[in-house]
C-alpha positions, -999 to 999 in steps of 0.1 A, spaced: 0 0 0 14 33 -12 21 54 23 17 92 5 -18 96 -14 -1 124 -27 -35 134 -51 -34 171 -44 -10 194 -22 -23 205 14 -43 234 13 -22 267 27 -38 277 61 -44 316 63 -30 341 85 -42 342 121 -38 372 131 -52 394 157 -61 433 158 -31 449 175 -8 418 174 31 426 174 47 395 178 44 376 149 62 339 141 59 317 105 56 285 111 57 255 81 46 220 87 69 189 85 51 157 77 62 123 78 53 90 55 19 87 61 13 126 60 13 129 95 18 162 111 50 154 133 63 194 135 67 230 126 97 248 118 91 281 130 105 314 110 109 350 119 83 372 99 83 412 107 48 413 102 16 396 98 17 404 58 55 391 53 60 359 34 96 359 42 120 364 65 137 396 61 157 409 84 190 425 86 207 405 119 199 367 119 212 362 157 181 390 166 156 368 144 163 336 159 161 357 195 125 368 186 116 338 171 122 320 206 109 346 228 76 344 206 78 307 216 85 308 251 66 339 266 43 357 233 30 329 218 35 302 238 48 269 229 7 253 231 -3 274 203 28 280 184 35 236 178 5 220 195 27 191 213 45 188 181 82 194 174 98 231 169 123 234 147 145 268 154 171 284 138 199 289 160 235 305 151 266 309 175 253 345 189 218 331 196 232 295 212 253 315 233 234 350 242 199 337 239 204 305 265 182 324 290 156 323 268 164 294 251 165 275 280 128 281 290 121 260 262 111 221 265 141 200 250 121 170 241 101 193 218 129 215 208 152 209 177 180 233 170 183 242 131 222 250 136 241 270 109 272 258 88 301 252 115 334 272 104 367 249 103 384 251 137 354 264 153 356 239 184 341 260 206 312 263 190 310 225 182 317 220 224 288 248 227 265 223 201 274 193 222 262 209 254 227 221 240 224 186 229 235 171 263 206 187 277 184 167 256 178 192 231 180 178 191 198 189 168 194 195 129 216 203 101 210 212 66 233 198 37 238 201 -1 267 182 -14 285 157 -6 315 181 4 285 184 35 290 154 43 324 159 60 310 192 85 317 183 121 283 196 134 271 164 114 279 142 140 258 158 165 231 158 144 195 142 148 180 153 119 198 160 85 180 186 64 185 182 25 177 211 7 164 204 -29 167 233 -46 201 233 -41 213 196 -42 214 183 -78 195 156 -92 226 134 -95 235 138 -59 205 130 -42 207 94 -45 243 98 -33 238 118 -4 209 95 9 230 66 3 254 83 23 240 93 54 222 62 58 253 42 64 260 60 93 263 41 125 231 63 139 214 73 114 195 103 116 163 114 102 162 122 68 141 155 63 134 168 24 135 205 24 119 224 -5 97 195 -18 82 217 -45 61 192 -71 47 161 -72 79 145 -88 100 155 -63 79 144 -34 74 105 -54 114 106 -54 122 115 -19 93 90 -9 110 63 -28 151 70 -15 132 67 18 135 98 34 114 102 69 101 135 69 90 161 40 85 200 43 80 221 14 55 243 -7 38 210 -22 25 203 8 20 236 26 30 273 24 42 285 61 12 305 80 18 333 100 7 339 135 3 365 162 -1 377 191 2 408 213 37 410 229 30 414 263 63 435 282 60 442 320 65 471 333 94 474 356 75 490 383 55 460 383 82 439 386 92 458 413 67 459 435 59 423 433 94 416 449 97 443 473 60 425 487 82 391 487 111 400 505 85 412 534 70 382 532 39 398 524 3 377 525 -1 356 491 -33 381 490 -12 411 485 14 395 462 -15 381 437 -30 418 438 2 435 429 4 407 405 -27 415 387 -27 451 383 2 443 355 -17 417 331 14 413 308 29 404 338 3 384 348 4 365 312 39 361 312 37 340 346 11 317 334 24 311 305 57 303 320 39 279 343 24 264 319 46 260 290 80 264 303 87 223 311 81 224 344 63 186 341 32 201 357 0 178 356 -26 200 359 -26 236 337 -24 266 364 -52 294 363 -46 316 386 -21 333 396 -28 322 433 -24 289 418 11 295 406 26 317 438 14 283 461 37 260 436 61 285 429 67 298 465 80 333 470 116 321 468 118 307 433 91 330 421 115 364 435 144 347 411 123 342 383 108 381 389 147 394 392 160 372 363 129 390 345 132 424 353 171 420 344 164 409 309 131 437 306 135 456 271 169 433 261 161 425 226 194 434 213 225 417 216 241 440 239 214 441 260 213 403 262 249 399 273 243 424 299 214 405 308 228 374 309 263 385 331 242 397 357 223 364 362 258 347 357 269 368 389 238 366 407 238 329 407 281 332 415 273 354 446 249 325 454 272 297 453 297 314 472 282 324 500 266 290 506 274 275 541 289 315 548 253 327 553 219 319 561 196 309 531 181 338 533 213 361 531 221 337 500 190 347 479 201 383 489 231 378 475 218 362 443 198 397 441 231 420 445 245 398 416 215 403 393 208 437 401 249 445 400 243 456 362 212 478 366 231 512 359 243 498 327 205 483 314 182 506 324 206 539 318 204 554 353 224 558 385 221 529 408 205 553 434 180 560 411 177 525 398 170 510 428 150 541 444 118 522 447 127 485 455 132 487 494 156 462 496 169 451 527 200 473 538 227 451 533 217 447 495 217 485 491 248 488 511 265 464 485 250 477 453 251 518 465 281 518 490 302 492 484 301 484 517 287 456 545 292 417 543 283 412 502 305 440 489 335 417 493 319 388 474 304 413 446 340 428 445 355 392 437 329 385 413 333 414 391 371 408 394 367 377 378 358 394 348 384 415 341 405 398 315 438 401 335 421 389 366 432 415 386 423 414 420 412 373 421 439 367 444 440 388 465 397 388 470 400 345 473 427 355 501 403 383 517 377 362 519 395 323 526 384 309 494 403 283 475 417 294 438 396 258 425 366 261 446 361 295 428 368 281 396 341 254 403 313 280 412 320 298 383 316 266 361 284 255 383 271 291 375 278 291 337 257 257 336 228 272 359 224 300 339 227 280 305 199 257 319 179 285 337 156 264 351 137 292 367 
């Protein structure tokens, strides 16, 4: 029995857009033997009338594309439980792994760009994503292809027809499927009938392409926050205020509101049950975890650009350093405050202010203020040793590990533990 009907090409879905929307994402469906729907590779679109991605900086499309899937969108309307296919090059892999992170890895596949020669640490960077349980796809058109590195990380192996001859298909196929573990074979670009009969009979798995389906664009409104928001709902957290009060403060923002249940429900957090309300998800949260998630947030407020996402993403890397450090130094409470001086340690720099002004209306507790305004009290030591570690010459390591009786290799360790957290993110 033939496994495609193949009598007439899917009909294209239209555009589902929404009055006001600006976050828009394309997505295309990939289809298997039996014409299955098994995923969507998603693609950037500007708008809701684009039917292509055009766009100047590809590291900043692949950014949007995955914030649209973990916080605009969501990941239940964008793929359905199907697999997502993203595009993903160095920049994004390695700036956007807050974001990136947020996203479920057994529904995740990473499109990754052509590897340069001698690029190892990109490859190492690859390796990790994929240790996380994250796929990986790559896209090839020769047989030169054949001998890129990123290959053997690969789960799924792209071949794009409109750019692989005729003569080399069979070749190619042939190719990758005596490989130890094979991946799955995905035709790209299936544009006719004839092409899709061929593909069918070398025995490729999956099919995407025009024949079957056109991508469809959709939309929703990006919902940003504000920072006074964010604010208030950690200064009522840090004095323990009743859940009551938290959830109001919660409410009065609604894009805040929307960004927590959608986090709760669609961020991989193996959850049984989908959460309502936001009582709901402060009780499984707990004020702890849901302060880190609310300073991880405001840190990354507005950072769309790449600049803004390293800045982002340093001050979470120190936040969760400071952390590390100070455990079995301080109580578990002074070690959250820590984790806040670390975060918040970048605040002049990403919201354009003054610290004094910056942290004018959070009412922190004094020694946090004393660290971040001052310099002074029991964190400024730790901050100071933190921030040293980033100079390039290290200047002032040694003599901060000295200050405050800390091995040379347990600091090395709880920066590599920190580096790993914040890759993860599993806030």
């Amino acid at each position: 029995m033939t496994e495609f009907s193949l009598e007439a090409p899917l009909a294209s879905n239209r555009s589902a857009t929404g009055s006001g929307a600006n976050a828009f994402v394309g997505r295309q469906p990939i289809l298997d033997r039996k014409e299955q729907l098994v995923a969507y590779e998603l693609l950037y679109r500007e708008s809701d009338a684009a039917t292509s991605a055009r766009f100047r900086d590809g590291s900043q499309a692949s950014l949007e594309v995955i914030a649209s899937l973990a916080h605009d969108l969501g990941a239940e309307q964008l793929l359905g439980g199907k697999l997502g296919f993203v595009n993903v090059d160095d920049a994004a892999l390695h700036h956007g792994a807050p974001q990136l992170a947020l996203l479920d890895p057994s529904r995740t596949v990473l499109e990754i760009a052509p590897v340069a020669e001698g690029h190892e640490v990109l490859l190492n960077r690859i390796a990790e994503w994929r240790g996380r349980g994250y796929s990986v796809a790559v896209t090839i058109d020769s047989q030169e292809a054949l001998r890129r590195p990123e290959l053997a990380l690969a789960s799924y192996v792209k071949i794009d027809l409109t750019c692989t001859p005729e003569k080399d298909l069979a070749g190619l196929v042939h190719a990758l499927k005596r490989a130890g573990k094979r991946p799955f074979l995905v035709a790209e670009k299936v544009e006719s009938r004839a092409q899709a009969l061929r593909c069918l009979e070398l025995g490729f798995d999956l099919f995407q392409g025009f024949y079957f389906a056109r991508p469809e664009t959709l939309s929703a409104q990006r919902f940003d926050p504000g920072r006074s928001a964010v604010v208030q709902a950690i200064k009522l957290m840090l004095q323990n205020a009743d859940i009551i009060e938290v959830d109001q403060a919660l409410k009065r923002d609604v894009a805040l509101s929307v960004r927590l249940l959608r986090y709760m429900n669609s961020a991989g957090l193996g959850l049984s049950a989908k959460i309502d309300s936001l009582k709901q998800a402060i009780a499984l949260l707990g004020y702890q975890r849901l302060v880190r998630w609310l300073t991880v947030l405001l840190a990354s407020l507005g950072g769309s650009h790449a600049v803004e996402m390293v800045l982002a993403r340093t001050a979470i890397a120190r936040g969760r350093l400071l952390e590390i450090l100070a455990e079995g130094r301080f109580s578990l409470a002074e070690c959250d405050h820590l984790f806040i001086v670390g975060t918040f340690s970048l605040l002049p720099a990403m919201v354009m202010m003054p610290m004094s002004e910056a942290l004018r209306d959070l009412d922190l507790p004094a020694p946090i203020v004393d660290a971040l305004l001052h310099r002074s009290g029991p964190y400024a030591p730790y901050l100071a040793l933190v921030e040293a570690c980033e100079d390039p010459f290290l200047a002032g390591v040694a003599q901060g590990c000295a200050q405050l009786a800390i091995a040379p290799k347990a600091l090395t360790l709880a920066q590599l533990q920190a580096s790993q957290w914040v890759a993860q993110l599993d806030i």
